[in-house]
NUBA-200871 format. One record per residue: residue in one letter; x, y, z of N, C-alpha, C in turn. Coordinates in pm, whole numbers, padded with zeros to 5 digits, always signed. Atoms other than C-alpha are relative to their C-alpha. Layout:
BEGIN
AXYZXYZXYZ/...
end
This chain:
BEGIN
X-00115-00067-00056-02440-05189-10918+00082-00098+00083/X-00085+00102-00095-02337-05446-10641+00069-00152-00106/X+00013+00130+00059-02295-05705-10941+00138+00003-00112/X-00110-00065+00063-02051-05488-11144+00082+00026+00149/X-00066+00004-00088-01875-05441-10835+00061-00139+00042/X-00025+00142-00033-01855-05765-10732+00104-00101-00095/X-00080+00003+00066-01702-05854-11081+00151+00048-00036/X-00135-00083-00029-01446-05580-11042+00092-00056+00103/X-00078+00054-00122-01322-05700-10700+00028-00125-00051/X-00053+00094+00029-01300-06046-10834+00065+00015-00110/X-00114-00009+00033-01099-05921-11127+00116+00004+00037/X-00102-00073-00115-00880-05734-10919+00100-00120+00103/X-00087+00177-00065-00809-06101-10709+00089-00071-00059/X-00108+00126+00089-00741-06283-11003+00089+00067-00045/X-00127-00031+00068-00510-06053-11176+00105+00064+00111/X-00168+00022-00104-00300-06038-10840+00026-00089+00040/X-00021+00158-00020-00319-06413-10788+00096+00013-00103/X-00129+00014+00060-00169-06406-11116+00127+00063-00030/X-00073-00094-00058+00074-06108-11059+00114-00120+00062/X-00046+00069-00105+00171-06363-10748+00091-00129-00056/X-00088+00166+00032+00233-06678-10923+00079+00007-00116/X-00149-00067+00050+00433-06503-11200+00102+00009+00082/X-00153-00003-00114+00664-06399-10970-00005-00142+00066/X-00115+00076-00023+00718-06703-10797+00049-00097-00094/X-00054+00086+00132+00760-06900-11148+00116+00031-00052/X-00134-00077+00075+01000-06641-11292+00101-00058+00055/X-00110+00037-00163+01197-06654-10940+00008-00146+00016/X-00028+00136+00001+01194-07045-10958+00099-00043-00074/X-00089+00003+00105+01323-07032-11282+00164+00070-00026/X-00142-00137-00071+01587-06744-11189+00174-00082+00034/X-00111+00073-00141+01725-06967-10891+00025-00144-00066/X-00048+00160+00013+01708-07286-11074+00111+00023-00113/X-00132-00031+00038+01928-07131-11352+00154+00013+00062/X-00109-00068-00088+02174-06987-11116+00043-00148+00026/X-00055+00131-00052+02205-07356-10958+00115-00057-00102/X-00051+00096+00098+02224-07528-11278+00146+00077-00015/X-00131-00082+00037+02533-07227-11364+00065-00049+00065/X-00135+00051-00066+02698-07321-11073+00050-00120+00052/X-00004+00153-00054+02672-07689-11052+00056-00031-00145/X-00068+00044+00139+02830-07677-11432-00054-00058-00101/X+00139+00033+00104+02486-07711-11644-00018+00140-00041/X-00001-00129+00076+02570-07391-11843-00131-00027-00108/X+00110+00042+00062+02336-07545-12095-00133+00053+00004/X+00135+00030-00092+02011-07604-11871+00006+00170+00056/X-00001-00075-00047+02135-07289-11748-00070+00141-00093/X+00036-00114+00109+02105-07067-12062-00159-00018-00042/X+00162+00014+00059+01738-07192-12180-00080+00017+00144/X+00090-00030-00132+01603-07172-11818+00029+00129-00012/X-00012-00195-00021+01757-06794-11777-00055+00038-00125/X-00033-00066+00073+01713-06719-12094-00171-00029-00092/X+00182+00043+00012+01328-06868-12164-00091+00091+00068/X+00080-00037-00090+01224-06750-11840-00013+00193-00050/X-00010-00170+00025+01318-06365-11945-00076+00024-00130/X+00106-00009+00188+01170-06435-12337-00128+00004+00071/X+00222+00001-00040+00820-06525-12160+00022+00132+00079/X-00008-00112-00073+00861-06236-11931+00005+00133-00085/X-00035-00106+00082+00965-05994-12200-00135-00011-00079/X+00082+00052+00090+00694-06154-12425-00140+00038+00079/X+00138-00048-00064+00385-06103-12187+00036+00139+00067/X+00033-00139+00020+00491-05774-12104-00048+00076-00134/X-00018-00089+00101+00532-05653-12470-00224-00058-00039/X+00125+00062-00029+00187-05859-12505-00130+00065+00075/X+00067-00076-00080-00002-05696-12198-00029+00170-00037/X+00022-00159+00072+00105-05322-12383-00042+00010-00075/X+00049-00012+00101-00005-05385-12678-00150+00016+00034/X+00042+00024+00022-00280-05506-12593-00121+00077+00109/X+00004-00092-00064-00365-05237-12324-00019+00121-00081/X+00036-00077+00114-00330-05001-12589-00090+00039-00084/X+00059-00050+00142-00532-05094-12846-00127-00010+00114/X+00103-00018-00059-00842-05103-12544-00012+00127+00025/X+00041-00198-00052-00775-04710-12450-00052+00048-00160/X+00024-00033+00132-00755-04661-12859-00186-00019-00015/X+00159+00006-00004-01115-04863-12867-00058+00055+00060/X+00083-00102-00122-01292-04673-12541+00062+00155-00079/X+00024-00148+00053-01144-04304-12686-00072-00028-00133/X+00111-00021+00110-01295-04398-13025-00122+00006+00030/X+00147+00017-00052-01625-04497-12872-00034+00128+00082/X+00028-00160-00072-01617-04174-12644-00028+00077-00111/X-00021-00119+00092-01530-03967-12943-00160-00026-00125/X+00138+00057+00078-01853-04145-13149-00144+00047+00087/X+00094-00004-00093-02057-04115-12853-00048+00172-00013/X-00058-00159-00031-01943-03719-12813-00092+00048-00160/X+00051-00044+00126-02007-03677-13183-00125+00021-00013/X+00130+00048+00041-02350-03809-13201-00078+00106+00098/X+00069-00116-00084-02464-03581-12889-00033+00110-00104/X-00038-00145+00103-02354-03277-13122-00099-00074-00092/X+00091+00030+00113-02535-03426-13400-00142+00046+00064/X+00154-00003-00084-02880-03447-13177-00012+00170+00032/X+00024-00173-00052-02799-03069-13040-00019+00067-00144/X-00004-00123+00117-02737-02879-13408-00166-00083-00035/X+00137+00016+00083-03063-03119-13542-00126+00121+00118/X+00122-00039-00088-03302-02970-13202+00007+00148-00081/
end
């Protein structure tokens, strides 16, 4: 019990460490666009803004998917689990 716990809480760290340092990468990238825009590096400007929002867009759509198909796996496995009870009750 304390060992699964212990794992949990250190999930929980790392995926707001990385939460944390997303944001300030994005926001680096954001502000260094904006610069480049207004220092007349439209260029530098468009692939920094316009990268930084693809990866951003990209590990969200990424994170849902892939969020998804884990509830899909755990309700199948419930619903197998569930089944098999019933099986054991009609055989008694």
């Amino acid at each position: 019990m304390y060992l699964e716990k212990a794992v949990i809480e250190s999930d929980i760290k790392r995926a707001n460490l990385g939460l944390l340092l997303a944001f300030v990468l994005s926001m680096t990238c954001i502000v260094a666009s904006a610069y480049s825009a207004a220092t007349g590096h439209e260029a530098t400007a468009a692939v920094l803004g316009g990268g930084s929002l693809a990866s951003l867009a990209g590990t969200f759509i990424y994170g849902s998917t892939t969020r998804q198909e884990e509830r899909a796996e755990k309700r199948k496995m419930l619903l197998d689990t569930r089944s098999q009870g019933d099986d054991e009750k009609l055989e008694k």
